[in-house]
C-alpha positions, -999 to 999 in steps of 0.1 A, spaced: -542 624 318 -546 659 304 -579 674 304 -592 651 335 -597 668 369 -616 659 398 -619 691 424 -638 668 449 -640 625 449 -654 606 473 -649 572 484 -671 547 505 -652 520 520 -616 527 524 -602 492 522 -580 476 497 -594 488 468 -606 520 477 -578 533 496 -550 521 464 -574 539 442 -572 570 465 -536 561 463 -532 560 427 -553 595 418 -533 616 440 -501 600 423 -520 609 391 -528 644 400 -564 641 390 -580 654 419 -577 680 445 -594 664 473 -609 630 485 -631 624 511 -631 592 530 -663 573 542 -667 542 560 -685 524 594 -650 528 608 -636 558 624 -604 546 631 -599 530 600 -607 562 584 -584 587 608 -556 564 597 -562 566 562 -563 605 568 -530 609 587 -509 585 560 -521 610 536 -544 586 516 -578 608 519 -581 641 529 -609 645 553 -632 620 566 -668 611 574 -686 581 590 -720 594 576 -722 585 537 -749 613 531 -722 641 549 -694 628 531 -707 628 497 -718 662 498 -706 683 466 -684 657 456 -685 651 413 -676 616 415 -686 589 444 -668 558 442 -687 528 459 -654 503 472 -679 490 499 -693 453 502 -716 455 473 -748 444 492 -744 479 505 -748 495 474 -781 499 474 -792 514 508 -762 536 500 -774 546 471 -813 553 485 -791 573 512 -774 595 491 -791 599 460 -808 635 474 -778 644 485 -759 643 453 -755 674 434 -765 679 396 -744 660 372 -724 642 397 -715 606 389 -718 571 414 -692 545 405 -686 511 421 -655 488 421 -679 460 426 -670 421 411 -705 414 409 -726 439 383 -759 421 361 -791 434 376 -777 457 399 -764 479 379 -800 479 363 -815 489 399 -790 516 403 -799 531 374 -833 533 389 -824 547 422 -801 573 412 -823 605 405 -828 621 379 -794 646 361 -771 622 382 -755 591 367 -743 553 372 -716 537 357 -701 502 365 -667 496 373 -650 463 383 -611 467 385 -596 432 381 -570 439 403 -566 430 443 -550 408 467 -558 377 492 -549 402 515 -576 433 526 -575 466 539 -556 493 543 -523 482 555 -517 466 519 -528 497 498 -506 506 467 -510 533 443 -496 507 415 -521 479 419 -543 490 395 -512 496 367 -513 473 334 -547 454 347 -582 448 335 -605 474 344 -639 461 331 -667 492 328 -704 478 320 -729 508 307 -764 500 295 -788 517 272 -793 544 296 -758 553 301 -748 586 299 -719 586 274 -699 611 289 -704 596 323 -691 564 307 -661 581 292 -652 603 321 -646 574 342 -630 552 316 -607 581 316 -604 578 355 -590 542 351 -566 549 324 -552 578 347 -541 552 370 -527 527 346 -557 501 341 -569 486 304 -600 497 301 -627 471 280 -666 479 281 -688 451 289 -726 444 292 -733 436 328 -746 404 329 -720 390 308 -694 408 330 -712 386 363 -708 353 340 -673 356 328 -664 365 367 -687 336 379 -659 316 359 -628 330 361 -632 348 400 -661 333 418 -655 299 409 -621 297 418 -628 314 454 -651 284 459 -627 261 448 -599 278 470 -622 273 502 -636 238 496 -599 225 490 -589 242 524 -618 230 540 -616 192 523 -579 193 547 -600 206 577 -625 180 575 -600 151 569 -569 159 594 -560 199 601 -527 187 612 -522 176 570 -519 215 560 -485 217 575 -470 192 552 -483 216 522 -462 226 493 -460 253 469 -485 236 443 -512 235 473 -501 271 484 -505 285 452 -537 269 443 -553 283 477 -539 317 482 -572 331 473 -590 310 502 -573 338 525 -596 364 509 -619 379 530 -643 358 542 -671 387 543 -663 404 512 -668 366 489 -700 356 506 -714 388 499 -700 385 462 -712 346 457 -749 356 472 -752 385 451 -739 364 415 -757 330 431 -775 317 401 -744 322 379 -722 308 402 -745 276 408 -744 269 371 -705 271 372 -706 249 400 -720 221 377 -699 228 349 -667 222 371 -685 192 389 -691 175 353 -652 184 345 -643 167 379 -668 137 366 -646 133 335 -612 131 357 -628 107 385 -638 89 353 -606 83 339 -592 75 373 -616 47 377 -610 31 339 -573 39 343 -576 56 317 -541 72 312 -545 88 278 -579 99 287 -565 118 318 -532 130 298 -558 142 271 -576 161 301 -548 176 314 -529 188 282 -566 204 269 -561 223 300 -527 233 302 -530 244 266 -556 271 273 -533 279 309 -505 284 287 -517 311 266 -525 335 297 -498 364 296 
């Protein structure tokens, strides 16, 4: 994108996310150099020698030094001991992003931790995989999806803009959101569905382990997600719990109305169910 450059990015937590993002700004020749950072060393020396970051640090206060952009890809019950970490360590002007799926009141105690002439802006790329780390990379994950950025009233606007520019550069839609709506839609269309994924698994495990082999494409595509990172989603479910709990009850009332039906043999009622629902599954693109 003309007019964007980057001479110094780093990254904490060079996973899935973060490494395809390193990925895809190098492709997009929007910065010079990216520093890795991470609790693993080995993870990180790989990233270095496949040419995904440029140097590396396992200290978060080292690697962020000079750097005008720091991109939080980490578990996001880290962000805000990172954040206490580095804040003094951030230069003047410098901007903190996350890729975070889970934004409401943290990005409200960011805000407050990051010191003053420094600024926080919210990013939630809906893009990823069932599968984590670095071995599934790609600089193309992020191209033609959703990249949800949620300022507040104490935004800086030109923080906010340079890195909606960021994601553009690498092919997302970029939509602006406020942050606790951002952690209710997800809570419907991401969390839920992860708990969903895992209870369906686990109602197999419970009954007869030996039943998932006979398994077909309909249960396989339905539970994908429940091979996610088990780390990574309880970290995301504890930190949206109160959303999540109400969309727990919604869906139990919805599985009310099909049990219902069931026991009245009700067929129209359950055809009535199902078409409502295919209707709105329809229209996704």
């Amino acid at each position: 994108m003309p007019g964007l450059r980057f001479k110094k990015i780093t990254i904490i937590g060079v996973g899935l996310i973060g490494a395809s993002l390193a990925m895809a700004m190098k492709k997009a020749a929007i910065v010079e150099e990216i520093v890795g950072a991470g609790r693993t060393e080995e993870n990180l020396q790989s990233a270095m020698e496949r040419g995904i970051i440029d140097s590396f640090s396992t200290s978060c206060v080292q690697a962020v030094d000079s750097s005008e952009l720091v991109v939080l890809a980490s578990p996001v019950g880290t962000f805000r001991e990172i954040m206490k970490d580095i804040g003094n360590r951030l230069h003047e002007g410098a901007i903190v992003t996350d890729v975070g799926s889970v934004k409401g009141e943290l990005v409200i105690e960011m805000e407050k931790l990051i010191p003053e002439g420094r600024f926080f802006v919210g990013a939630h790329p809906i893009a990823g995989s069932d599968r984590s780390g670095l071995d599934y990379a790609d600089s193309e994950l992020f191209r033609g999806n959703l990249t949800i950025i949620t300022p507040t009233e104490r935004s800086n606007k030109d923080a906010v803009e340079t890195v909606a520019a960021l994601w553009r550069a690498v092919g997302a839609r970029v939509v602006l959101m406020d942050p606790q709506e951002h952690d209710r839609v997800l809570a419907l269309t991401s969390h839920l569905p992860h708990v969903v994924s895992y209870a369906l698994v686990n109602t197999i495990a419970r009954t007869n382990r030996d039943y998932i082999k006979y398994s077909g494409g309909g249960f396989r595509d339905t539970t994908r997600i429940a091979s996610s990172s088990p780390e990574l989603w309880a970290d995301i479910l504890l930190s949206n719990k109160d959303n999540v709990l109400q969309m727990i009850e919604v869906y139990r009332d919805r599985l009310n109305e099909i049990e219902d039906a069931l026991r009245n043999k009700d067929r129209a009622g359950l055809q009535k169910l199902f078409e409502e629902a295919k209707g709105l599954r329809d229209s996704i693109s």
